[in-house]
C-alpha positions as CSV (number, residue, x, y, z in Angstrom):
1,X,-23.3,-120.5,117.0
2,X,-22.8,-116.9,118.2
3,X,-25.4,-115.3,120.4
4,X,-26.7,-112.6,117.6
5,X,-26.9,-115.8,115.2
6,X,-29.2,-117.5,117.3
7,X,-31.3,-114.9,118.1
8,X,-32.2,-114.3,114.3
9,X,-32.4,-117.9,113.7
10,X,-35.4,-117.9,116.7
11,X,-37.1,-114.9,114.9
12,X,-37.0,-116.7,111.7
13,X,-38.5,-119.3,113.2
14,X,-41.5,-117.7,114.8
15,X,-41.9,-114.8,112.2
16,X,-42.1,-118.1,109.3
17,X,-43.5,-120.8,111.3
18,X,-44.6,-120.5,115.2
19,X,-46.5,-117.9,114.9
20,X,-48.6,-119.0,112.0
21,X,-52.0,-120.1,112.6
22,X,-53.1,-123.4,111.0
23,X,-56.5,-122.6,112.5
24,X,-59.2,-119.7,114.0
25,X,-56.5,-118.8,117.2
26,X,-54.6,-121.8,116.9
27,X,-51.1,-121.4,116.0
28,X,-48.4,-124.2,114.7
29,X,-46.3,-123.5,117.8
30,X,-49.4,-125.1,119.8
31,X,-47.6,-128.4,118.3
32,X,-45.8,-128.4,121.2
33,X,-48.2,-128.2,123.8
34,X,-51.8,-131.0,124.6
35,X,-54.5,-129.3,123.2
36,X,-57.0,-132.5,123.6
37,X,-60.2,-132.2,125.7
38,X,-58.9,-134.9,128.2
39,X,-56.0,-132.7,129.5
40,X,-57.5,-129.5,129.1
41,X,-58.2,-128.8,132.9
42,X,-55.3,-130.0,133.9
43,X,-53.4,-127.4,131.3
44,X,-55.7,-125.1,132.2
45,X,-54.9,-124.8,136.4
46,X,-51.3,-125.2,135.5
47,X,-51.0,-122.1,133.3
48,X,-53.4,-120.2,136.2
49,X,-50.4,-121.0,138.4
50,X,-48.3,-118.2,136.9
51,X,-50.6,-115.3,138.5
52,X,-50.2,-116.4,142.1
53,X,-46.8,-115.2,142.6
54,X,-47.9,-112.1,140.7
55,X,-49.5,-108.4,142.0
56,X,-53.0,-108.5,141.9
57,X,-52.9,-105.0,140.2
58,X,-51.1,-102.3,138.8
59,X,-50.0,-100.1,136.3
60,X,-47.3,-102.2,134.1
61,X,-47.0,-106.3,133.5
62,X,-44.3,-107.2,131.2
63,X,-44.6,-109.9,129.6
64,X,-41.1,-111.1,128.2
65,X,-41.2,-112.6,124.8
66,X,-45.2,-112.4,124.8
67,X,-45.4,-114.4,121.7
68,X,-48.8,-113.6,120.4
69,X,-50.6,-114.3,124.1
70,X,-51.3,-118.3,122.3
71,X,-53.2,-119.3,125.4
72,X,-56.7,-117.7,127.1
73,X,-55.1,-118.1,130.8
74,X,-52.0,-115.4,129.9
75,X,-54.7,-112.9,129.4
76,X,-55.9,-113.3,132.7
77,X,-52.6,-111.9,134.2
78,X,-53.1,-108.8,133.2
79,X,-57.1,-108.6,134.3
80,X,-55.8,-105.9,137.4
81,X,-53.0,-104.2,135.0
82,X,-53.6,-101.0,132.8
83,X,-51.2,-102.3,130.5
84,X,-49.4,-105.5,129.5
85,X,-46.1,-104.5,127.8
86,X,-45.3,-107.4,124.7
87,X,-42.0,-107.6,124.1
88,X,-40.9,-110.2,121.2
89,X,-38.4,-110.4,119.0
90,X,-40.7,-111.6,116.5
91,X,-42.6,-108.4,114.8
92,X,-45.4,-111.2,113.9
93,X,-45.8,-112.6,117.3
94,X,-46.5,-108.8,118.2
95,X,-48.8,-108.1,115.5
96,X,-50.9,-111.3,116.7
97,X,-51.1,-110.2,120.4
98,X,-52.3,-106.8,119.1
99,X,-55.3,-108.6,117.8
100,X,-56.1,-110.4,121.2
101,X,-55.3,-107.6,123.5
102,X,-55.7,-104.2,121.5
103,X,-55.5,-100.8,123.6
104,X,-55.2,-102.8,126.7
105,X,-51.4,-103.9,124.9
106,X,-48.1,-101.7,124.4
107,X,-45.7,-103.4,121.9
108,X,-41.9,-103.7,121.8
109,X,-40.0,-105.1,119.4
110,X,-37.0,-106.1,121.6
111,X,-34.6,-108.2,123.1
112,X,-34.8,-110.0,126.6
113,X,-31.0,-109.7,127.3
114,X,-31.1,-106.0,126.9
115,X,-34.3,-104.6,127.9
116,X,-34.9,-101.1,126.7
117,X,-36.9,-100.3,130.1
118,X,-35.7,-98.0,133.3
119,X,-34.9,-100.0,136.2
120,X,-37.8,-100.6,138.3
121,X,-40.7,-100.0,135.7
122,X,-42.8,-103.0,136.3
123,X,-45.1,-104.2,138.4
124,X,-44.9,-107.4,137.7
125,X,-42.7,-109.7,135.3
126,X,-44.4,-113.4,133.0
127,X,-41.4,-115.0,130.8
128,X,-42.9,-118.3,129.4
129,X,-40.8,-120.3,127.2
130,X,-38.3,-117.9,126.0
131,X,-35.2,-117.5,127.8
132,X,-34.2,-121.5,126.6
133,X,-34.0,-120.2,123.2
134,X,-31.0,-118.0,124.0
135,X,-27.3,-119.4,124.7
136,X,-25.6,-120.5,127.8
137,X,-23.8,-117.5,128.2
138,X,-27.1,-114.9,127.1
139,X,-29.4,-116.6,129.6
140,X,-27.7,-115.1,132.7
141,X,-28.3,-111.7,131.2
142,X,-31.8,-112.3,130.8
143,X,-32.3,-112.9,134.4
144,X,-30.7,-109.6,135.1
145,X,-32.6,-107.8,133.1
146,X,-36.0,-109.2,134.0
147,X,-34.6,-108.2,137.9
148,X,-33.3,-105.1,137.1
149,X,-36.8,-103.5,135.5
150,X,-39.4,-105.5,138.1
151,X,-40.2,-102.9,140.3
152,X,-40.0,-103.0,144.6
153,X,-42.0,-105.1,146.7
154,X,-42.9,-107.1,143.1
155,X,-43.0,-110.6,141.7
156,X,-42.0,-112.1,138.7
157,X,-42.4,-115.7,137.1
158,X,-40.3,-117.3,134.5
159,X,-41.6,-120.5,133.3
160,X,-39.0,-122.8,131.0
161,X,-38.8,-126.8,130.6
162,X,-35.7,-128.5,132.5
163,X,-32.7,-130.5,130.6
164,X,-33.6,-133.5,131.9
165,X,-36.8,-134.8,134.1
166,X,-35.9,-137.4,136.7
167,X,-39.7,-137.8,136.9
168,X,-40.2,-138.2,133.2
169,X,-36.8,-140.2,133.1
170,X,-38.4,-142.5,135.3
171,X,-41.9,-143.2,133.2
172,X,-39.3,-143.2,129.9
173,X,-40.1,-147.0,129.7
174,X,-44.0,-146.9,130.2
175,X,-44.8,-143.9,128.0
176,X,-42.2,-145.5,125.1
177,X,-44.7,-148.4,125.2
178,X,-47.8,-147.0,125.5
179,X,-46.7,-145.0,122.1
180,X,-46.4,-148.1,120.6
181,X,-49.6,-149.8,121.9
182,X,-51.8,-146.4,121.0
183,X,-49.8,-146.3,117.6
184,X,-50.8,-149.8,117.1
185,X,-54.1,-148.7,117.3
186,X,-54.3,-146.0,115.2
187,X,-53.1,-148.0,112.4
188,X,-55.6,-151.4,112.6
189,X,-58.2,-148.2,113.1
190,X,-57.7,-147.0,109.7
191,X,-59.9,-145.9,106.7
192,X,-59.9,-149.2,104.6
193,X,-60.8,-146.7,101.7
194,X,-57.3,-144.7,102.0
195,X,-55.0,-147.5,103.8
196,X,-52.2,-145.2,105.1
197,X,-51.1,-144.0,108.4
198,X,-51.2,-140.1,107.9
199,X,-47.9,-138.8,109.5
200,X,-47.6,-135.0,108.1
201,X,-43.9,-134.1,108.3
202,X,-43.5,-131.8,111.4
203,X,-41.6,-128.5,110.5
204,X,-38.2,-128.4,112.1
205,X,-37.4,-126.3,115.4
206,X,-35.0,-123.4,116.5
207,X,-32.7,-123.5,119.1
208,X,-33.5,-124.3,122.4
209,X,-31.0,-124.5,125.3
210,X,-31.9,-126.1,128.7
211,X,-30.7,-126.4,132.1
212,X,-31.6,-128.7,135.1
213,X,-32.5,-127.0,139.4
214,X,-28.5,-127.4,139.8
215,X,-26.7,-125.9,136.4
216,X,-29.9,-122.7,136.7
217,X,-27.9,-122.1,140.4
218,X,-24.3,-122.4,139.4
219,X,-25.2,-120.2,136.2
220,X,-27.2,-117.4,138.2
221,X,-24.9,-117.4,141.1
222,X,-25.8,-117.2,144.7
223,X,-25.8,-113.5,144.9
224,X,-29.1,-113.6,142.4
225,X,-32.2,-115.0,144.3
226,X,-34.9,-117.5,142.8
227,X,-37.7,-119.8,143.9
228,X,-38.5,-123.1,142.3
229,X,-41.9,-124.4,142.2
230,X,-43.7,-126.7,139.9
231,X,-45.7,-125.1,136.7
232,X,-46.3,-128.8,135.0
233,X,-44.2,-131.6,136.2
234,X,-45.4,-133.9,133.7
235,X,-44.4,-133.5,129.1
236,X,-46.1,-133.3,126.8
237,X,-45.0,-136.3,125.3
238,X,-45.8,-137.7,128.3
239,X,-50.0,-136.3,128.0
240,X,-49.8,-137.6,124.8
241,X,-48.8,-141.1,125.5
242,X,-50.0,-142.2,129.2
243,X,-53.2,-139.6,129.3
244,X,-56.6,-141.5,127.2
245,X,-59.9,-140.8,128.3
246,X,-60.8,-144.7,127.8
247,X,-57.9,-145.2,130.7
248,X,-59.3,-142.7,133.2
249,X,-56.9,-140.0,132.3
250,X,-58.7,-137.1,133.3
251,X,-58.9,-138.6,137.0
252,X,-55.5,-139.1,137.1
253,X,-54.2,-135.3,136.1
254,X,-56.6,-134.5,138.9
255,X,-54.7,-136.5,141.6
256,X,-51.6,-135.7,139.8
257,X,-52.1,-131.8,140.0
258,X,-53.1,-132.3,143.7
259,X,-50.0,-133.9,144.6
260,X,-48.1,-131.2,142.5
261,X,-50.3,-128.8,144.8
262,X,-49.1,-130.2,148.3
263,X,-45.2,-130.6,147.0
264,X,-44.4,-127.7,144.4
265,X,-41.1,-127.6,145.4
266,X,-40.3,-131.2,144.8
267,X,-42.4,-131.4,141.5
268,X,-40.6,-128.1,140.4
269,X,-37.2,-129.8,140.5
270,X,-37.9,-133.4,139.8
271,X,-40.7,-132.4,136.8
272,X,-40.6,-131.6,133.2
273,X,-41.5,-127.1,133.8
274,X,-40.4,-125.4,136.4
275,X,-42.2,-121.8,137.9
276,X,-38.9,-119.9,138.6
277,X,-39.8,-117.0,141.3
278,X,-38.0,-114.0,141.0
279,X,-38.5,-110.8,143.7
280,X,-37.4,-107.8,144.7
């Protein structure tokens, strides 16, 4: 699929779908994250994560395929900022983070591999699950760019899920049968009155392509510095399947964020998100 293909498809895609809300602030993309009470804290200190590598203050944050700011933490990056600069692809996604953020917002309809910004114009840089929906041979681009308009002596933080978890690879069998067990007992929990599973079909994604620590080196090349640290090592279907109240599961994020906390390098590769560092 060529690159300018794709890049419509994923604005289809939002514009129709992800960025509709099936509730008051909720919005169908939040399918794809763990909304449910027992993993909220643990969601909640990961996406606070993001604003350590980040100026306090300043004049500009961009905030690279903003989406429509879904989640309350990614207003909190801006708190020291007199502006924070959406750019989206998506003229809905936009329209929705005007609503959240008002006057305090500048919007940009625009793409991430050609950013129409001077070089140096940001104080600091938040990408958070965008650059895997462009190609292989776009993504490098998007790197550049985010370098080229993050000012001197600034931060920036790109946050995207690896290929392939060797973490998650190794709970694959556990979580596969705690689905089955919780699945189990969703169905013998059933209203006797309607006697079906409810299963609503799930719309259908957009592209996404994904890389592991290794392939994100090799396709950046040496000469273009990053940092990996941990932003969530664990998926969601992972929350979904291993994390119950009735087994303890908000004690165990806890312990599980703490180790994150003392080995973010090691979590950052091994994991399922990575919190890319970029500086200049």
């Amino acid at each position: 699929m060529a690159e300018d293909s794709i890049k419509q498809d994923v604005r289809r895609f939002y514009d129709d779908t992800g960025w509709q809300q099936v509730s008051e602030g909720v919005y169908q993309n939040a399918e794809y994250e763990d909304l449910r009470p027992v993993s909220r804290e643990y969601i909640h200190k990961c996406h606070l994560r993001v604003k350590r590598f980040l100026n306090p203050n300043g004049r500009y944050l961009l905030d690279a395929g903003s989406g429509p700011i879904q989640y309350p933490e990614y207003l909190t990056y801006s708190q020291g900022y007199q502006y924070h600069v959406c750019l989206d692809i998506s003229l809905v996604a936009l329209q929705e983070a005007c609503k959240r953020i008002g006057t305090h917002g500048l919007f940009v309809v625009g793409d991430i591999t050609r950013l129409p910004f001077r070089e140096d114009s940001f104080d600091a840089i938040v990408s958070l699950h965008t650059i895997h929906h462009l190609s292989q041979s776009d993504q490098p681009s998007a790197y550049r760019e985010l370098r080229r308009v993050l000012g001197s002596n600034c931060g920036g933080v790109i946050v995207n899920g690896w290929e392939e978890s060797p973490l998650m690879r190794f709970f694959q069998y556990p979580v596969g049968l705690m689905e089955k067990c919780f699945r189990s007992k969703a169905i013998h929990s059933q209203s006797p009155e309607d006697g079906k599973e409810h299963n609503p079909i799930k719309p259908q994604g957009t592209f996404v392509y994904k890389l592991n620590a290794k392939n994100l080196r090799v396709l950046l090349g040496e000469d273009f510095p990053v940092e990996i640290r941990v932003w969530r090592s664990v998926s969601v279907r992972f929350l979904r399947a291993m994390i119950h109240p009735i087994l303890f599961g908000g004690l165990w994020l806890r312990i599980l964020y703490r180790l994150e906390e003392i080995f973010p390098k090691f979590f950052g590769k091994k994991g399922q998100y990575p919190l890319i560092i970029i500086r200049k």
